[in-house]
Structure formats: structure tokens, C-alpha cells
C-alpha positions as CSV (number, residue, x, y, z in Angstrom):
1,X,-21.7,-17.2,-3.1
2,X,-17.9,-17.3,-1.9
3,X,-16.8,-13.8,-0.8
4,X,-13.2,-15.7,-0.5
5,X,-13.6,-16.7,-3.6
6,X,-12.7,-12.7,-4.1
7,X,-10.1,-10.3,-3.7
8,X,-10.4,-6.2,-4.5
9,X,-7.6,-4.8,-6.1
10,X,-8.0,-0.4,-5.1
11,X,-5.1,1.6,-6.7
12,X,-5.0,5.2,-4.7
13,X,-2.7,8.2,-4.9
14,X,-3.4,11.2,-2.6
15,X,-7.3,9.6,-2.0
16,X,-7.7,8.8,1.4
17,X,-11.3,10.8,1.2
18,X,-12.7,9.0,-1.8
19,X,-11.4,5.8,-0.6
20,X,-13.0,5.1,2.9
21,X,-16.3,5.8,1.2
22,X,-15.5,3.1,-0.9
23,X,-14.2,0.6,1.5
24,X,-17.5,1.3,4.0
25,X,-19.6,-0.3,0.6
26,X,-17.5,-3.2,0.8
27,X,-17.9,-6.3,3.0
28,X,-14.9,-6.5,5.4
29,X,-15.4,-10.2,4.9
30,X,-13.9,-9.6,1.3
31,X,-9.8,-8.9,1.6
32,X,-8.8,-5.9,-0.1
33,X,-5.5,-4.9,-1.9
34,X,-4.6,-0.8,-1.7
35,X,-1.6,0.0,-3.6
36,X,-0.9,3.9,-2.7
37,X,1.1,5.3,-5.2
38,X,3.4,7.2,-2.8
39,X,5.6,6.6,0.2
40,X,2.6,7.7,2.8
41,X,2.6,5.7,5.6
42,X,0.4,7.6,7.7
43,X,-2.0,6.9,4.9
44,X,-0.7,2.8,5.2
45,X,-1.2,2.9,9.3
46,X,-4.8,4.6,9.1
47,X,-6.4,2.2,6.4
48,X,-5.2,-0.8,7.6
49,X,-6.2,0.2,11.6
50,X,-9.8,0.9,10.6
51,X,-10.1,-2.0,8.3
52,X,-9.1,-4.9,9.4
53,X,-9.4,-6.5,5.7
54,X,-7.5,-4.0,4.1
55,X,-3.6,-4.8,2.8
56,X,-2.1,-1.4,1.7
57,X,1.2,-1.9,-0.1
58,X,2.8,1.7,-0.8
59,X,4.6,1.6,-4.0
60,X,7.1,4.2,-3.1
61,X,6.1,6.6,-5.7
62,X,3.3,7.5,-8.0
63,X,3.9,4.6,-10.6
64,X,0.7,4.9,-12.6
65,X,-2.4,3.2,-12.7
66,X,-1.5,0.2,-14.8
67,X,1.6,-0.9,-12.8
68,X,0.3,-0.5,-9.4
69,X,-3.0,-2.4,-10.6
70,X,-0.5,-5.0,-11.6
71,X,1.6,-4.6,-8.6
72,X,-1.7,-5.6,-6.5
73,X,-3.6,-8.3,-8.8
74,X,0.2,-10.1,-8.6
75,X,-0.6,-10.4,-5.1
76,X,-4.0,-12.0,-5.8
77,X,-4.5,-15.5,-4.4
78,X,-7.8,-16.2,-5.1
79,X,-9.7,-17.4,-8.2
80,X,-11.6,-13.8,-9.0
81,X,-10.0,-10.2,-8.5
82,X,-12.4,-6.9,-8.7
83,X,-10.3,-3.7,-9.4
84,X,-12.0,-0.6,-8.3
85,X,-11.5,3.1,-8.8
86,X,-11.3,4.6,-5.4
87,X,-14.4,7.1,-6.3
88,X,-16.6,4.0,-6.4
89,X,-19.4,3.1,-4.0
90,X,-20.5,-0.7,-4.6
91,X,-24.2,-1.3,-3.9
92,X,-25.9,-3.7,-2.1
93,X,-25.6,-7.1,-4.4
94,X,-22.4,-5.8,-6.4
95,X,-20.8,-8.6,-5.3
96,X,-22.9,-11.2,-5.0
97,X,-24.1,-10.3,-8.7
98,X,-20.7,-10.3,-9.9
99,X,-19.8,-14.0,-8.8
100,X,-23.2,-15.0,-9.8
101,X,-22.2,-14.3,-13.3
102,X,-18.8,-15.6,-13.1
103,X,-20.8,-18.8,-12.3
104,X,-23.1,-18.9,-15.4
105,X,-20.4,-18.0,-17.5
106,X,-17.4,-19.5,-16.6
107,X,-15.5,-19.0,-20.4
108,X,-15.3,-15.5,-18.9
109,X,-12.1,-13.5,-18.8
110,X,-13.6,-9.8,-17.8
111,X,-16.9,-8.8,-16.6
112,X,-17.9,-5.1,-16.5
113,X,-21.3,-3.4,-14.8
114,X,-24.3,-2.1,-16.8
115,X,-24.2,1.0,-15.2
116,X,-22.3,4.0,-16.8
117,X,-20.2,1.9,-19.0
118,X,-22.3,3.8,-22.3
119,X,-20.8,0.5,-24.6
120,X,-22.9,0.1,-28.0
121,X,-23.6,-3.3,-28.2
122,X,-26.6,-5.6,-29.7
123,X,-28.8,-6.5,-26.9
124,X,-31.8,-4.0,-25.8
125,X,-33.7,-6.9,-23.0
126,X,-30.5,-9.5,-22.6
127,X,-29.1,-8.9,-18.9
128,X,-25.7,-10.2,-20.0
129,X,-24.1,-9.5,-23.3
130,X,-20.9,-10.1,-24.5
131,X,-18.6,-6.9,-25.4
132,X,-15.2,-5.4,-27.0
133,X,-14.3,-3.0,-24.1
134,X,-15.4,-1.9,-20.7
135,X,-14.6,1.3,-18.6
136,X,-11.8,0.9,-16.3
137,X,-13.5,2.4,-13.1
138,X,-14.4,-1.5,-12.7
139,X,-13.3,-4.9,-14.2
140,X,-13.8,-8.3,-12.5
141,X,-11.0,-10.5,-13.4
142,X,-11.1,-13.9,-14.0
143,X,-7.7,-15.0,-12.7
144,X,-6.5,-18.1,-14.3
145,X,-7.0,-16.5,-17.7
146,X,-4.0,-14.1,-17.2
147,X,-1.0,-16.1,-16.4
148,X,0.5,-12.6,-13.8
149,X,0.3,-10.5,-17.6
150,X,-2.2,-8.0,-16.8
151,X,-2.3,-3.7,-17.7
152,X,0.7,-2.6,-20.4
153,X,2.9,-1.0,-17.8
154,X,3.5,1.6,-20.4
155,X,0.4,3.4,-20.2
156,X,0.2,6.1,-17.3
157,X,-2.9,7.4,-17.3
158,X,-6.0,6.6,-19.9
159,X,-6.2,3.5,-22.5
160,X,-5.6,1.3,-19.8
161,X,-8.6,-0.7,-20.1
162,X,-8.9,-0.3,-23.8
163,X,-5.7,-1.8,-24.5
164,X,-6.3,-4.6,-21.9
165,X,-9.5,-5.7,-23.6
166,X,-8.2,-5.5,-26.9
167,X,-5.3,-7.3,-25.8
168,X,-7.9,-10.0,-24.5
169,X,-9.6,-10.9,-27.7
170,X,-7.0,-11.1,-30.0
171,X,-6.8,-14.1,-27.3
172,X,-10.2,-14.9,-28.2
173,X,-11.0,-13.9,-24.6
174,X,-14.5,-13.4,-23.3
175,X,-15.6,-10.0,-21.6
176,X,-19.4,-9.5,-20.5
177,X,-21.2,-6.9,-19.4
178,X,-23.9,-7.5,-17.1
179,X,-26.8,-4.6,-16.6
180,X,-27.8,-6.0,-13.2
181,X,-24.4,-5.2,-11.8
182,X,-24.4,-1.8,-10.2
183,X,-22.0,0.3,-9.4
184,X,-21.5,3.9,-8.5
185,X,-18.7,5.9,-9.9
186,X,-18.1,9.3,-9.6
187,X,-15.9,10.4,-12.0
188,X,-12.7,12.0,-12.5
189,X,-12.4,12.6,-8.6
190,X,-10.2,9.6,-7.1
191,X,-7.7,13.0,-5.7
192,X,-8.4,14.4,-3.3
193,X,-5.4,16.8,-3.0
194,X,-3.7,17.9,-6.0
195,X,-4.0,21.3,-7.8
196,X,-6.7,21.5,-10.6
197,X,-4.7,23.1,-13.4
198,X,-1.5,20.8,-12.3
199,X,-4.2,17.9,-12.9
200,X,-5.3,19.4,-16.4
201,X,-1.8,19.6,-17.4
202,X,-1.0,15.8,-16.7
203,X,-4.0,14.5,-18.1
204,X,-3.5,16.3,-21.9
205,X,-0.1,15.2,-21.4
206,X,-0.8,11.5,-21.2
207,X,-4.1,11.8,-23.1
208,X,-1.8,12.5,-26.1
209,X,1.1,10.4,-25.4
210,X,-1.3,7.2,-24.3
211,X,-3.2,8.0,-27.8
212,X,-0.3,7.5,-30.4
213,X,1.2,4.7,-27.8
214,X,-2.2,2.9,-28.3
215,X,-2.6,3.8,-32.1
216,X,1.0,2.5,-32.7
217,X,0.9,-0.8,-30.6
218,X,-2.6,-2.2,-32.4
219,X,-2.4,-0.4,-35.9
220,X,1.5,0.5,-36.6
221,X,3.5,3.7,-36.0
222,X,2.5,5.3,-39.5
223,X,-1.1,4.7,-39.1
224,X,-0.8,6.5,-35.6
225,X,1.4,9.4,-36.7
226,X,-1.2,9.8,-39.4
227,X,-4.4,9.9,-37.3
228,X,-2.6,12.0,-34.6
229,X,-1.0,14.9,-36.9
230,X,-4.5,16.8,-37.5
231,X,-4.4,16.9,-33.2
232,X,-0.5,17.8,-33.8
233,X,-1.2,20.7,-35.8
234,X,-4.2,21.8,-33.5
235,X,-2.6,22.0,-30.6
236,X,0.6,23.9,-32.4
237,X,-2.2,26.5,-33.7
238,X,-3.4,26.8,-30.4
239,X,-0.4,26.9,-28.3
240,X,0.7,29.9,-30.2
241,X,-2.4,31.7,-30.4
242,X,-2.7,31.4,-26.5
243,X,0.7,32.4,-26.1
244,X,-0.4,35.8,-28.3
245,X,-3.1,36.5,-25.9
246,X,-1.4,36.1,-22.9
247,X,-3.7,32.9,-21.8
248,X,-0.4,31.1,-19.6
249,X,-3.0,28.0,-18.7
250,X,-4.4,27.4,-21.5
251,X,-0.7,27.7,-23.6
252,X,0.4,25.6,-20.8
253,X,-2.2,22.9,-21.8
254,X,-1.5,23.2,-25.4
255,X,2.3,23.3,-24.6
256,X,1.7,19.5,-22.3
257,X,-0.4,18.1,-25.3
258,X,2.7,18.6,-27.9
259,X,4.9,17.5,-25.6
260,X,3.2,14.2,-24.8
261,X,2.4,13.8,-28.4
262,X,6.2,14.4,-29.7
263,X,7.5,12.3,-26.9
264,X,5.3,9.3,-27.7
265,X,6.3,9.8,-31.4
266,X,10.2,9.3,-30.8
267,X,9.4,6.9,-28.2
268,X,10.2,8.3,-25.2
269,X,8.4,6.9,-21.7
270,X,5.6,8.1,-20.7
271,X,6.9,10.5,-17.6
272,X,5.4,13.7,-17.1
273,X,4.6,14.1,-13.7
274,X,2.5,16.4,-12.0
275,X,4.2,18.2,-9.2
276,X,2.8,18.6,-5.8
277,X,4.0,21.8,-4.2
């Protein structure tokens, strides 16, 4: 198999930990595209002096996930791109099993990994099966089948990869999922350096805002606003209950979970930001 035939697409922020483990289960015959989202380059100098087939664009400031996965996969020049989490840890025919099944199925426009992916689909014995969705930690793209229109730049954090593969077969695309691909993911880990609660905070924020964004784009604004009001109310219930009890975090979670929701309602950008003091 063609490792050239291959380019890895590694979006980081504040991971320089996570990352080299993931980049020692990589072949450094395989060129590799970091996009840290920051202005760190220390972080730029370091990577690319211990691996010599490692590009690392800094996008100048924490941009997302879907826009600097699209500012790397733009870069792509060859005919198959793998984007990775940078809490992944490839095993030993990864690669080789991925391109394999690019081969067989060449109608292909995603392929996902068996492992941890918990998709329901119909096969119990089949080794490849074709799906609606796959989890974001890792998605072989089949270039040609994109046209440089990749991630909805309007999504932060989470739906991501829902949205993509949705968008993908209402183009009739194909997306398989292949058991004997193996890959390692941790989880919820790909910083290494940011405050827990600050974290918590950012992800109910864009939990909620990425929800109704999602609900609205694929089913229309009233069908959003109605499935997202009973988690509307909740979190009004709750922020106030909190704030009765003198529980700051958890009001401050409750408080970042309206305020993504009621932003994504009136259609406001997705910009909370975690801060990093």
C-alpha cells in the first residue's frame, strides 16, 4: 500500500503531551498536517524538529475544530486524508487497513474504525458495513469527493462529524465502517493545560449552541426551538436553584448552557471562549 498515497490531518490546541504520543504511532514516512490553534511557536519549532514529517501551521488563535480541520485538509495534496484527534494512538496495521479498504471500496467518501465508534448498524459477522455517522476522533477522507467543502465552519465544538456525514448522504455519499481498523482513543483529553471547570463551562456552552445550530440546519428552526425548550426550561430551573444554594460552578454551568442555547436561538456565532489565565 501507498503511504504517499496519505496525508494526516491533527488539529491541536494546548496538546503538545497528547500529541507526540500520537505522532510516535505514526509512520514518519506518512506527512502530517498540525494545525495548532494558537500563536505558539515554540510548540511550531519543537514538533517540526523532532519530526521531520510533521507540517505545523499555527492558526493564530483557537479557531475551532471544524475550521482548523478545514484549514489543514485544504492543504491536502494527496488522494486520501486521515484526520486524528491528538489523544489517538494508531496501531500497528491502522494504516495499512485503512487504504486496504479504500481499495475494495473505492465508491467511498468516509471510512471510520470498528473500535469505540458504538454505531447501531445491521451486520453482526460483516467486517465492513456501510453507516449514517461515525465519531469524529477519526475519519479517513476520500478526497476527490469533497471539492475543498469539508466541516460547517460554524460548529465550535461537538456535531462536527454528525453534521458532516449527514451532509454526505443527502449527497448520496458512501461512509463505511470497517471493525478490523483499530484505533485507540482516549477520550475527552486532547488538553493538556486548561482548567477543568473553565473546560466544563465551554463544552455546555457549545453543547447547547451546536444542538439547536444542528437541529435548525437539517430539520428547521421551529422544530429545533421545539425539541430544545424542555432543556431551556431545565437549565433555567436549575440555574436558579443553584444560585439559591450557593453552588457558583454548578450555576455557572447552568448559566453557559442558557447562554449558548439563547444565542444559537437568535443566531448569534458560536463564540464563547474559554479563558486561559
Amino acid at each position: 500500500m501507498e503511504l504517499t498515497n496519505l496525508t494526516i490531518i491533527i488539529v491541536t490546541y494546548k496538546s503538545e503531551e497528547k500529541v507526540r504520543i500520537c505522532l510516535n504511532s505514526i509512520s514518519n514516512k506518512i506527512p502530517v498536517i498540525i494545525v495548532e490553534n494558537s500563536n505558539d511557536n515554540n510548540f511550531k519549532r519543537e514538533i517540526e524538529k523532532n519530526y521531520n514529517n510533521v507540517n505545523c501551521i499555527l492558526s493564530g488563535e483557537n479557531k475551532g475544530y471544524s475550521t482548523a480541520n478545514n484549514i489543514g485538509l485544504n492543504k491536502v495534496k494527496t488522494k486520501y486524508a486521515l484526520v486524528l484527534n491528538p489523544d489517538t494512538i494508531l496501531e500497528k496495521n491502522s494504516i495499512k487497513n485503512f487504504l486496504e479498504t479504500a481499495e475494495k471500496f473505492k465508491d467511498f467518501w468516509l471510512i471510520g474504525p470498528g473500535n469505540d465508534q458504538n454505531i447501531k448498524s445491521k451486520f453482526t459477522i460483516r467486517q465492513v458495513t456501510e453507516v449514517d455517522n461515525l465519531k469524529g476522533f477519526a475519519i479517513f477522507f476520500n478526497m476527490s469527493n469533497f471539492n475543498k467543502k469539508f466541516f460547517d465552519e460554524n460548529f465550535f465544538l461537538f456535531f462536527e462529524e454528525i453534521d458532516l456525514c449527514k451532509t454526505v448522504k443527502k449527497k448520496k455519499g458512501k461512509i463505511y465502517l470497517d471493525k478490523n481498523i483499530i484505533i485507540n482513543h482516549e477520550g475527552g483529553s486532547s488538553v493538556d493545560s486548561i482548567n477543568s471547570i473553565k473546560l466544563e463551562k465551554s463544552r455546555n456552552w457549545h453543547w447547547m449552541w451546536s444542538t439547536f445550530y444542528f437541529k435548525k440546519k437539517h430539520s428547521g428552526f421551529f422544530f429545533a426551538l421545539i425539541l430544545i425548550m424542555p432543556k431551556f426550561l431545565s437549565s433555567i430551573i436549575k440555574a436558579i436553584f443553584y444560585f439559591l444554594i450557593l453552588n457558583k460552578i454548578k450555576r455557572d454551568i447552568y448559566f453557559c448552557r442558557l447562554s449558548g442555547m439563547f444565542n444559537s436561538i437568535i443566531g448569534k456565532k458560536s463564540w464563547y471562549r474559554p479563558s486561559e489565565d
